[in-house]
C-alpha positions in Angstrom: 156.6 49.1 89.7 153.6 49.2 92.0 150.5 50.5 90.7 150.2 53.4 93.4 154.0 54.2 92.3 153.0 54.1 88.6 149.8 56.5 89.0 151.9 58.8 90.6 154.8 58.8 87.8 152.2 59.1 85.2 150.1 61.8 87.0 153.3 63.7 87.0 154.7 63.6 83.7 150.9 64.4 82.5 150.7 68.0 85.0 154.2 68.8 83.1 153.4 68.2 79.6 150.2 69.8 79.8 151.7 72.9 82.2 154.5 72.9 79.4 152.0 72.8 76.4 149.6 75.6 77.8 152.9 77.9 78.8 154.6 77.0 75.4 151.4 78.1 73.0 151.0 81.1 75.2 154.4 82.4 74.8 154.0 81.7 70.7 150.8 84.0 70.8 152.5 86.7 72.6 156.0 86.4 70.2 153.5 86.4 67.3 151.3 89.5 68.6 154.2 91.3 69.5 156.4 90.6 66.4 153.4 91.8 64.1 153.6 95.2 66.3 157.1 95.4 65.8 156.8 94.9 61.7 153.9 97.1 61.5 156.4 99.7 63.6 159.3 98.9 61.3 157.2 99.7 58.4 156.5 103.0 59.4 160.3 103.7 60.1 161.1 102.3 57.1 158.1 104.1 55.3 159.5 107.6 56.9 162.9 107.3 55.3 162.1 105.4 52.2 162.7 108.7 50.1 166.6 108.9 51.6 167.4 105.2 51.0 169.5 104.5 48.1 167.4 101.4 47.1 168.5 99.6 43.6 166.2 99.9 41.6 167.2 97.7 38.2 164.1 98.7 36.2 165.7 102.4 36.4 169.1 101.1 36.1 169.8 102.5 39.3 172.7 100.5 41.5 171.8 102.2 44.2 174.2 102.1 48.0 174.7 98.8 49.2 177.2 99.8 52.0 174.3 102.5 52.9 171.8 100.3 52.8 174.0 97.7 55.0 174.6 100.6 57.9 171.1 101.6 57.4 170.1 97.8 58.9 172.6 97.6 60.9 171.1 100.6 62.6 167.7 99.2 62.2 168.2 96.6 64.2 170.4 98.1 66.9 167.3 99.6 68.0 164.9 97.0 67.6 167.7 94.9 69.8 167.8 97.9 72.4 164.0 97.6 73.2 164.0 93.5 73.1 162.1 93.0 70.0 162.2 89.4 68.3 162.4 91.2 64.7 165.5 91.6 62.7 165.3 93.3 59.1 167.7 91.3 56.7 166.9 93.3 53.6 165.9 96.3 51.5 165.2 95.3 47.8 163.3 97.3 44.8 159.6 95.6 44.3 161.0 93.8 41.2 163.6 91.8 42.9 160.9 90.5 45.8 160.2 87.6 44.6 163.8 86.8 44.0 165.0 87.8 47.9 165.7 84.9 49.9 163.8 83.0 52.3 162.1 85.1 55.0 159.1 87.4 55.4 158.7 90.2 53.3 156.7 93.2 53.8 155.6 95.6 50.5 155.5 99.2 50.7 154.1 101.6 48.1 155.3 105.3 47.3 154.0 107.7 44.9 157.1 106.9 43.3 158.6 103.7 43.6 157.6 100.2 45.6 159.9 98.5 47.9 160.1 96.0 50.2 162.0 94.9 52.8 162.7 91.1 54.3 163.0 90.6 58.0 162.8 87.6 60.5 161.1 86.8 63.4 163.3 84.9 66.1 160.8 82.4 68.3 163.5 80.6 70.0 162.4 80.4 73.8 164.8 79.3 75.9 165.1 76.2 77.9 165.2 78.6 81.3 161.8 80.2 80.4 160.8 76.2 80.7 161.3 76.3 84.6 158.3 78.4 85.8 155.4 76.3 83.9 157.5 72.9 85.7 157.6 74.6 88.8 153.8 75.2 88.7 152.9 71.7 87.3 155.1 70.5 90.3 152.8 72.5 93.0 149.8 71.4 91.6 151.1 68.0 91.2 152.2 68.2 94.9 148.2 69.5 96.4 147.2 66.9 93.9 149.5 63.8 95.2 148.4 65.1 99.1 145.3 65.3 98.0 145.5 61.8 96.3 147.5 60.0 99.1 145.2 61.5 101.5 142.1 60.1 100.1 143.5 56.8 100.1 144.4 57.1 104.0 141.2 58.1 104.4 139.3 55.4 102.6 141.9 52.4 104.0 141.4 53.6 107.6 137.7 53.9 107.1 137.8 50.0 105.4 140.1 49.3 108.8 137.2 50.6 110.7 134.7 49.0 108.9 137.0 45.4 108.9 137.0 45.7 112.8 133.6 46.3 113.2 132.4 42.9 114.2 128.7 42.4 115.2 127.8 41.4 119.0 125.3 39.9 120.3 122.3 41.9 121.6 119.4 40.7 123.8 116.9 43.0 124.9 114.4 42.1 128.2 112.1 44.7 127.1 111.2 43.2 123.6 112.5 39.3 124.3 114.5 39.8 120.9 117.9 38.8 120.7 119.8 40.7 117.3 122.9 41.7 116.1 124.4 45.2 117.3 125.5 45.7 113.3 121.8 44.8 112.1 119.1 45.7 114.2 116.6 44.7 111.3 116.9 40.7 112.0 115.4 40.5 115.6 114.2 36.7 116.8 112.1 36.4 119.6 113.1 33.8 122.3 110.5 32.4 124.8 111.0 33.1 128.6 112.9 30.0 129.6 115.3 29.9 126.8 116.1 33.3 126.7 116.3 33.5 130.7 118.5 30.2 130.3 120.8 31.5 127.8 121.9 35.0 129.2 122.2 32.7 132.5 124.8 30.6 130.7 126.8 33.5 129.2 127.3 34.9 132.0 127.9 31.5 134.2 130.5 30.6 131.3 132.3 34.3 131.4 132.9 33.5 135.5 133.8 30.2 134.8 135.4 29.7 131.4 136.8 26.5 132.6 134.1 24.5 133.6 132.8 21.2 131.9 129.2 21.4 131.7 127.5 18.3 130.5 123.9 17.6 129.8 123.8 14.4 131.8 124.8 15.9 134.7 122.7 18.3 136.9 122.5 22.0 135.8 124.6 24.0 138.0 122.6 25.8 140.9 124.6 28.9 140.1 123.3 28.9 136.7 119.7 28.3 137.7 120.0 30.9 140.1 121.0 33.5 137.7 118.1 32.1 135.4 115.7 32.5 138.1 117.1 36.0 138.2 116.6 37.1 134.7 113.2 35.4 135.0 112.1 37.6 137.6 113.1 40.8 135.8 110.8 39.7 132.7 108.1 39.7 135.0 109.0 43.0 136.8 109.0 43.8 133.1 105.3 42.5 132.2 106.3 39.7 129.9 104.4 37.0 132.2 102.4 36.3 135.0 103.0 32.1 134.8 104.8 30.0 137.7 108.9 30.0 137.1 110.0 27.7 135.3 112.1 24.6 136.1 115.3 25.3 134.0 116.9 22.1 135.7 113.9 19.9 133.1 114.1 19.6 129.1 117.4 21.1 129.2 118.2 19.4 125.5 115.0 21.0 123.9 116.1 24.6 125.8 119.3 24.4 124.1 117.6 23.4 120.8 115.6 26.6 120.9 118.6 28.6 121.5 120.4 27.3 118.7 117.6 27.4 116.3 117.3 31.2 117.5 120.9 31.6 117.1 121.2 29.9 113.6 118.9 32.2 112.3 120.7 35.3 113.9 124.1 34.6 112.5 122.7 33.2 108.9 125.4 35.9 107.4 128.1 35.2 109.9 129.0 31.8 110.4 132.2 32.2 111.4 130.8 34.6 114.4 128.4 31.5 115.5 130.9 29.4 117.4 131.7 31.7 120.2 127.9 31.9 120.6 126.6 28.4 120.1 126.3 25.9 122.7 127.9 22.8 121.0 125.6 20.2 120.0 126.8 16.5 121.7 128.3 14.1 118.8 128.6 10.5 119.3 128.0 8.1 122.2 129.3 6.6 125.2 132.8 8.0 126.8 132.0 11.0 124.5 128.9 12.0 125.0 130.2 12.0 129.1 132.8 14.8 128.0 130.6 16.7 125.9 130.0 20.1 127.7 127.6 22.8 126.2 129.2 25.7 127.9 130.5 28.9 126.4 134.5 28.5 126.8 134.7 31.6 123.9 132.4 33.8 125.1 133.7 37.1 127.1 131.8 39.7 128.3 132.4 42.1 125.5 130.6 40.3 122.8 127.3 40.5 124.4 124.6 43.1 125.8 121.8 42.8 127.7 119.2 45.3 127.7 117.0 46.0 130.6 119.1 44.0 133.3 
């Protein structure tokens, strides 16, 4: 058994013991208030026509009426039955046999001229059908509780969905020359002009071209440079500089190094984010080094956003 499936087995069995528990010692309250009524009602009955009873009586050597006695129960109880009372009188005995009746409650009375008693019982049998209601109710509240509890967990997995697809981009903003991460604007790393003019250049150069083999030994593309130029301008519109464009074509190795020193910072918490992002570094020599390309086959025009274009 799962333990969602398991919760949910015990939080029902625990809303119908304790429904059951509160309806059960309710219903023994009321049986017990209502059967002491009844005795303290009998009494009086019994109190009324105490004089007419032929009670035995052995300290007066009196036998007294047993089948009297008998129909004068019988009767008794007739009408405690006819108005649903839980109390049935057994007995009638003289005060001197009391303590020799059997088993059951007994319940003195005192006369000017005699003391009797009389032995009844109190049924507090409740039946199995009376059970249904407080299970009912345990099963409605178990119900608004199991919505309530499946509900919540919906809630909270779609909200750990959302969170789980939430992955940061790339931002780069012309007005500040920071580049950050669209998650955490708190970690922002300034890029100087060229690199950061060079870089947005080759996103976007790689997004129109995500097949082309760009290699540092080979002449940067004048489509690149152009766009470079471009972004260079608009820092300049901007404010950011008033110094001769730069030649993005020279020191392309120690541009790129900027960029991913900038970048290695940025993505210090998501390394496995970096890749798309990072111009590959060049690894060995000769025939490898001629089919090393630093461009941006990942990257797609989604993952990053410019500011102030």
């Amino acid at each position: 058994m799962t333990k969602p499936n398991f919760h949910i087995l015990v939080s029902l069995l625990l809303f119908v013991f304790i429904f059951v528990c509160m309806f059960s010692a309710s219903q023994h309250t009321v049986i017990k208030h209502n059967s002491q009524l009844d005795v303290s009602k009998l009494a009086t009955r019994i109190a009324l026509d105490l004089d007419m009873l032929p009670i035995a009586d052995p300290l007066f050597n009196y036998s007294g009426n047993e089948k009297k006695i008998a129909q004068y129960i019988a009767s008794i109880n007739e009408q405690l039955a006819a108005s649903n009372s839980r109390v049935r009188l057994t007995s009638l005995t003289s005060s001197s046999n009391i303590e020799q009746t059997s088993k059951g409650n007994v319940y003195s009375l005192n006369s000017a001229h005699r003391q009797v008693g009389f032995v009844y019982e109190v049924n507090t049998h409740i039946s199995w059908l009376n059970y249904l209601l407080p299970i009912m109710m345990a099963l409605s509240v178990w119900g608004v509780y199991l919505w309530a509890f499946v509900f919540n967990r919906k809630h909270t997995k779609e909200t750990s969905l959302v969170q789980e697809v939430e992955v940061p981009n790339l931002v780069i903003d012309l007005n500040t020359k920071y580049v950050s991460l669209s998650t955490d604007d708190q970690v922002q790393i300034q890029l100087a002009n060229k690199p950061l003019c060079f870089y947005i250049a080759l996103v976007e150069y790689c997004i129109a071209n995500p097949d082309v083999l760009l290699n540092p030994n080979k002449d940067v593309p004048d489509e690149l440079i152009a766009i470079a130029n471009k972004y260079f301008e608009r820092l300049t519109t901007l404010g950011h500089t008033v110094r001769k464009k730069p030649n993005f074509s020279n020191s392309l190795e120690k541009t790129l190094s900027e960029i991913r020193a900038a970048l290695d910072e940025l993505f210090s918490e998501f390394p496995e984010l970096k890749a798309k992002y990072y111009p590959p570094k060049a690894y060995g020599e000769g025939s490898r080094s001629k089919l090393h390309s630093y461009g941006l086959i990942h990257i797609e025009l989604e993952d990053i956003q410019v500011i102030g274009k």
